[in-house]
N, C-alpha and C positions, 0 to 999 in steps of 0.2 A: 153514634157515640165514638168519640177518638179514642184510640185503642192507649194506655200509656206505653212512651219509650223505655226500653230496659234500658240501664247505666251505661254510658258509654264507655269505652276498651280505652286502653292508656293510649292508644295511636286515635283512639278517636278524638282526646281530650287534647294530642299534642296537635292535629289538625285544627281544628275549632280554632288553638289557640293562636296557631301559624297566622291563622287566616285573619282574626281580629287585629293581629298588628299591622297585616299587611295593608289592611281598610283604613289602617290609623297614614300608614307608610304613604296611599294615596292620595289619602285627603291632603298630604303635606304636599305632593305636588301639584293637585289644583291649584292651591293654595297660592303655592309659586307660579303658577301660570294667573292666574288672579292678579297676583300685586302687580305684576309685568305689564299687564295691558291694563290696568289700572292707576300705572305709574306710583304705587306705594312708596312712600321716599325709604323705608329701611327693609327693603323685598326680601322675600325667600327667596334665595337663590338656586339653593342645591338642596336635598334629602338624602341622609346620609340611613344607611338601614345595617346594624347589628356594626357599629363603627367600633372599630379598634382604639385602644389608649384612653377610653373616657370611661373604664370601668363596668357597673351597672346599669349605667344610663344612656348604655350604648344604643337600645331595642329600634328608634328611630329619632334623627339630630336632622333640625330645621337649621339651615345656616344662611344665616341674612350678609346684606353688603358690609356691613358692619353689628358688634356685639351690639346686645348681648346675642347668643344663638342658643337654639332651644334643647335638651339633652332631656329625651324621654327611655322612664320604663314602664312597659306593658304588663299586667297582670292580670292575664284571663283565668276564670274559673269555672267549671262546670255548675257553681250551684252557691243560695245563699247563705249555708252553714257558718260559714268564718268572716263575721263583716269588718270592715277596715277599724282597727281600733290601736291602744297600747298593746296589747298583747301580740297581734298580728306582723305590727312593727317592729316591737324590741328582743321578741323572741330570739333565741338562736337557731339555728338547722335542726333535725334531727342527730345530725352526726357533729352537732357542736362547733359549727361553722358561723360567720358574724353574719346580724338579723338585717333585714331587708334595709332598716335605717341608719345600720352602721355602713353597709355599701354603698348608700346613699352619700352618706356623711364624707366618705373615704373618696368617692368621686367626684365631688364638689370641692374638696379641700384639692384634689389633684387639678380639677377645672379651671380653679381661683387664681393659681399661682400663676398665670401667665399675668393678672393684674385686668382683666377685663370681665364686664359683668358677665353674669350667666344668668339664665332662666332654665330651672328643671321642671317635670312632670312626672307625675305617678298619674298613670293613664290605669282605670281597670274597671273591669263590671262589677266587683263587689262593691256593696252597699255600706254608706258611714255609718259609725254604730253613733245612735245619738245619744246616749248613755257616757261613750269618755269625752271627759274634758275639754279636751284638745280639739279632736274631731269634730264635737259638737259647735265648736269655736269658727269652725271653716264659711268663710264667706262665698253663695252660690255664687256669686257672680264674677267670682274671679278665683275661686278654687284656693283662696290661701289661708293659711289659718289667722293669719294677723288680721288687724290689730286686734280684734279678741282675744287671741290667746294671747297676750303677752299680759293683758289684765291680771292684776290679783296678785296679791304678798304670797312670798313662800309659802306660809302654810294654808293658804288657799286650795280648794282643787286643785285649781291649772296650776295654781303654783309648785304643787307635788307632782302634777304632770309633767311641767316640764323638766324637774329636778332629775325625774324617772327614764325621760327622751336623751336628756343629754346624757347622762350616765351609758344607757345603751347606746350613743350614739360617737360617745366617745369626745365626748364636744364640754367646753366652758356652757353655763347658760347664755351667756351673753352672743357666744358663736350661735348655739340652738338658734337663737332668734335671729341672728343673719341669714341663715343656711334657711329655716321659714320665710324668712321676706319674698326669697325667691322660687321657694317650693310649692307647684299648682298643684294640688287634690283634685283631678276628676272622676271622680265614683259614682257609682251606679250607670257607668256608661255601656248599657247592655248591647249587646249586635244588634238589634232592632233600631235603637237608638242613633249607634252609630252611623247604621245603612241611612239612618235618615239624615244624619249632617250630614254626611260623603252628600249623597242622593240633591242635596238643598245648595251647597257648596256648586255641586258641577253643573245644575241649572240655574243660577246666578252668572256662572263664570261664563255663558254660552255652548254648553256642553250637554248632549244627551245624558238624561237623569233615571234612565229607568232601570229596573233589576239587572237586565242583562248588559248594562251599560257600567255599573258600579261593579259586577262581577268580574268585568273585562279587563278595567281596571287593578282592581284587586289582583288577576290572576298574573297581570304585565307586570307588578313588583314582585311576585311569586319569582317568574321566572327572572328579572335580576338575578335576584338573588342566588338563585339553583346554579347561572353562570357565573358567579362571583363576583357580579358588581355591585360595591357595598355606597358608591354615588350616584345618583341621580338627579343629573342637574336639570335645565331650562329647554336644552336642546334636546335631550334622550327625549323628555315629558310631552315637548313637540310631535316628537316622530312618532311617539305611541298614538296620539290623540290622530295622527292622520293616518296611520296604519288598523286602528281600532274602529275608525269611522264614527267619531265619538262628538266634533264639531256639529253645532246645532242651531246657531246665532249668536248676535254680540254679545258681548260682556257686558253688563249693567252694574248702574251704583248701587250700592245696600243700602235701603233704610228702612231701621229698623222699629218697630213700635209692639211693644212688649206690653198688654193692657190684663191678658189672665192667666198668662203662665210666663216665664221667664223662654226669649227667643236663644235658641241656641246658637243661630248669625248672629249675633248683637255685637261681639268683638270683631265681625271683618266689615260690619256697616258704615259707614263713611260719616252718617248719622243716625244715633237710638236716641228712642224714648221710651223710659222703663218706666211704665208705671203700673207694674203689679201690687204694689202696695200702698196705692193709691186708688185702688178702686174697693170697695165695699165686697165683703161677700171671703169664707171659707175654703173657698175652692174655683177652678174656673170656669165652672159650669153655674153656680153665682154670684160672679162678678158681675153687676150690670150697670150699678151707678156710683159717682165719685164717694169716698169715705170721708166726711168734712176731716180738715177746712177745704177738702180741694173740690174745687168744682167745674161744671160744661166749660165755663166761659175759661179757666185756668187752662185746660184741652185744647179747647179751640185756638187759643195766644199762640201754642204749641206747635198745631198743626200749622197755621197760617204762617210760622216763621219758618216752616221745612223749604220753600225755595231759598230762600238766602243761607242755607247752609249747603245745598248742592254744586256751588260753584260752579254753576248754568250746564251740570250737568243734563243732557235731554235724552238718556236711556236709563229707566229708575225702575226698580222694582221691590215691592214691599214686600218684608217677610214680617212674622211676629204671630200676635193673636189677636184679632180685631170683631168687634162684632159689626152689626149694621149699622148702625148711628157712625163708630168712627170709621169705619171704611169708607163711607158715603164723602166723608167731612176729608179724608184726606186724598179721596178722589177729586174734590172739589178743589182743593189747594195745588194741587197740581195739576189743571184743568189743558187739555189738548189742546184749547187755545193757545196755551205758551208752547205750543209746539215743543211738548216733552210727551215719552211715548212712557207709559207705566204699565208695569206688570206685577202681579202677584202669584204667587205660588198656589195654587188649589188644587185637591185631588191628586195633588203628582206632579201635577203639569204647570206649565206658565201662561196662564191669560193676560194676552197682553192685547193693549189697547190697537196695536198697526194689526190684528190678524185680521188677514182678506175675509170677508165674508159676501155673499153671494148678493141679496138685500135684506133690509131694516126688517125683522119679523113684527107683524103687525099682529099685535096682543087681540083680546076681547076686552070689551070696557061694559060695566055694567054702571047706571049715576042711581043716586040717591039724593034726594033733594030735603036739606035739612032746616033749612031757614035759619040758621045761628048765627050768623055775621057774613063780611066781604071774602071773604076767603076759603078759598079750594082746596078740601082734603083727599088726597090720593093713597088708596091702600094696594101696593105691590105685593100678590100674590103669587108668588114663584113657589118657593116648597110648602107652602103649605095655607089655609082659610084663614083669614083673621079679622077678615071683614065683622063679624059680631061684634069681634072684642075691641074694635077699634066704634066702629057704632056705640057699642055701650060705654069707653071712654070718653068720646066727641060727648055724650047726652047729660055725664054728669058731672061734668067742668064745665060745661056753654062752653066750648071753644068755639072761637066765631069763625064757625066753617057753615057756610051756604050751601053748598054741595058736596057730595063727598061722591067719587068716583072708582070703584074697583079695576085694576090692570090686573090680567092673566094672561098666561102664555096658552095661543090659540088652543091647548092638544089639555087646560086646565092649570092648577098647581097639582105638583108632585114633586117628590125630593127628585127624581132624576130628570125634571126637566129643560134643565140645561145641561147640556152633556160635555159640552168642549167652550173654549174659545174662540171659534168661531161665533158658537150660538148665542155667547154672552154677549158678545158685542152686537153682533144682527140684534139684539132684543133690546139691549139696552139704549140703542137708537131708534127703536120701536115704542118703548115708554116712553124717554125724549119728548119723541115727535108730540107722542098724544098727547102730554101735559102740557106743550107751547100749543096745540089747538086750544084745548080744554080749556086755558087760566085766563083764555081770553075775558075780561068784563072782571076780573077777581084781581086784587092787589096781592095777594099770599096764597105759597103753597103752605099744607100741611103734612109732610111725606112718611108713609108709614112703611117697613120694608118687612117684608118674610121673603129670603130667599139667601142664595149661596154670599157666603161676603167677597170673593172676587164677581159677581155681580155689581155689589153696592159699589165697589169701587169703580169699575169700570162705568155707570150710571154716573156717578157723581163727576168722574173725568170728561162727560159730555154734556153736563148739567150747564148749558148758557143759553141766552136769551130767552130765558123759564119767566121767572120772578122769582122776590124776595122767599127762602124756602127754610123753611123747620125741621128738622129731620127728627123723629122723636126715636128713643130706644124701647125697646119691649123689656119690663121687669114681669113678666109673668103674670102670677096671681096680682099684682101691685097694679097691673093696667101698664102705662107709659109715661116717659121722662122727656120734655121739651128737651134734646141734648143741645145742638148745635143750627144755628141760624146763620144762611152764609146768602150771599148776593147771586143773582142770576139771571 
């Protein structure tokens, strides 16, 4: 049993809080190293950390080649008592000093006067109270309260909401709602959270991504800062990443596909596709088939146009949240035959399709001979049996599957049986292989998967010379979903 921590000392809280900006302070220079060798047309250039003359929203300023540039504050907390709301905002000091929204307000209005846009943030691990108005109004995906909150007559909720903001803020309502256009809400962005954008950020960008890699990071804007360098540009960001020993391979394009929770890369992807709210299901652990009117084939239209938005991009790696059916499908759409190398994020790490492996691991096949039609169903058992339940699907549809053949990985399924990127790939060229023996005499695969989804992906990136293939999803108790049918 974990023993609990006693409260933290006020040096303990002012550390913690050091630290979380400082993780914020890094991320802004992968960031800038990102757009650079990505060629971003309105780059990060510089990260300004605790900058003089811009007020409250000094804590860390993204400055691009051009406005607008970015003017954040940081608000770390020890704990969820006080969640972001009207009160939190409008409040005054304890010693009767102006509330967090009127320094807001006072520094924007000082930002403004030069006559060029600006973009601010409230960066913080407190949580939105979804009870006020306003905050309840804030769009996840872009952290602004608009166009929501501008809904509704004065005597509406938000309407006294805002009457209440601006007052505290010092502001017309009409300015409130300028000074929101460009105000991002990121909350509930806890250090766990955080470590994991830093962490996802710097293994995209070709950068070691592990604990002690993000810390290192982290600890290189510490000391700036202790020496008083309050800029951090392209060149300083350089020398750290070669003195830290932090380079790890190329840069890759983002693309992003966001299917049961909202991808936290989704704004540096080059291309997203959000559809959390297009899939069926509470939560993302049941999300597993489209919610009408959208359907497979809508998905698939989708996937199949992700290379003509790459702009012959040929180092790509997926982030998001995918299960097997669409991993498989967008492994297949950007097939290794076009000589693009894909990667995805799993476990920490990047599986990617060029990792050396030794040879093809040569699975166990067990057939089943079903008599139901021309066609060959293959059940892939990596993490876990499914073969029954894929048996008793095939028997009470007739799907005209003739034979049906079980793949395991020689040592069984088990959730750790693929342990790296190396072994995905050696395996995945091992199922390959068997299935272009196996389909010989059969016009159609039937493909059923249990196993990791940078697996499925890396599978379906070497899915050629197969045949015509089905990729069905697992809804659980429900049996399976014909998802996606692609050429091979």
């Amino acid at each position: 049993m974990i023993k609990p921590l006693p409260p933290p000392s006020a040096t303990g809280v002012r550390i913690a809080g050091d630290r979380y900006q400082w993780l914020i302070a890094w991320h802004g220079c992968v960031t800038a190293l990102r757009d650079q060798l990505t060629g971003e047309p309105n780059s990060v250039v510089k990260v300004g950390v605790e900058v003089d003359g811009v007020g409250n929203l000094d804590d860390v300023v993204l400055y691009r080649r051009r406005p607008p540039h970015t003017y954040m504050q940081v608000k770390y907390t020890v704990d969820s008592s006080t969640p972001v709301n009207a009160a939190y905002l409008t409040t005054s000091t304890d010693r009767g000093g102006p509330s967090i929204l009127s320094k807001i307000a006072t520094s924007w209005r000082t930002l403004a006067q030069a006559g060029d846009p600006v973009e601010l943030g409230f960066i913080s691990n407190r949580a939105p109270d979804p009870s006020d108005p306003l905050i309840a109004s804030r769009d996840a995906r872009t952290g602004l309260l608009l166009p929501q909150g501008a809904n509704g007559g004065p005597r509406s909720r938000r309407g006294r909401a805002r009457a209440e903001w601006a007052a505290a803020a010092g502001l017309t309502e009409p300015d409130l709602l300028e000074l929101l256009a460009v105000l991002h809400f990121d909350l509930a962005r806890d250090p766990a959270h955080l470590h994991e954008l830093v962490s996802l950020t710097m293994l995209v960008s070709g950068l070691r991504a592990d604990p002690a890699a993000v810390a290192a990071g982290a600890d290189w804007v510490a000391q700036q800062v202790r020496d008083g360098r309050r800029d951090l540009d392209l060149d300083d960001v350089r020398q750290a990443i070669d003195e830290l020993q932090l380079d790890a391979g190329p840069v890759r394009t983002v693309v992003s596909i966001a299917t049961l929770k909202p991808d936290p890369l989704a704004h540096q992807a080059h291309h997203a596709l959000d559809w959390v709210d297009r899939f069926d299901g509470n939560d993302a652990y049941n999300k597993r088939r489209p919610k009408p009117p959208f359907t497979w084939a809508d998905f698939q239209n989708e996937i199949e146009s992700l290379p003509a938005h790459l702009g012959g991009s040929a180092s790509i790696v997926i982030t998001g949240s995918l299960r097997q059916a669409t991993a498989f499908a967008v492994g297949a759409a950007l097939r290794m035959v076009t000589n693009t190398d894909l990667a995805i994020v799993q476990r920490g790490q990047l599986w990617s399709s060029d990792t050396m492996y030794r040879t093809p691991t040569i699975p166990a096949i067990t057939g089943h001979d079903l008599g139901l039609g021309p066609g060959l169903g293959v059940a892939v058992e990596v993490a876990t049996p499914i073969t029954t339940d894929v048996l008793s699907f095939v028997h009470d549809l007739q799907l005209p599957i003739g034979r049906l053949i079980t793949i395991t990985p020689p040592s069984g399924p088990r959730d750790s049986a693929v342990k790296g990127p190396d072994d995905a790939c050696a395996l995945a060229v091992g199922i390959r292989d068997v299935v272009r023996r196996e389909v010989r005499g059969y016009g159609h695969v039937h493909l059923f998967l249990a196993g990791p989804m940078g697996l499925a992906l890396l599978l379906g990136h070497r899915w050629n010379r197969v045949a015509p293939t089905t990729i069905y999803e697992d809804l659980q108790s429900d049996g399976y979903d014909a998802a996606f049918t692609i050429t091979a």
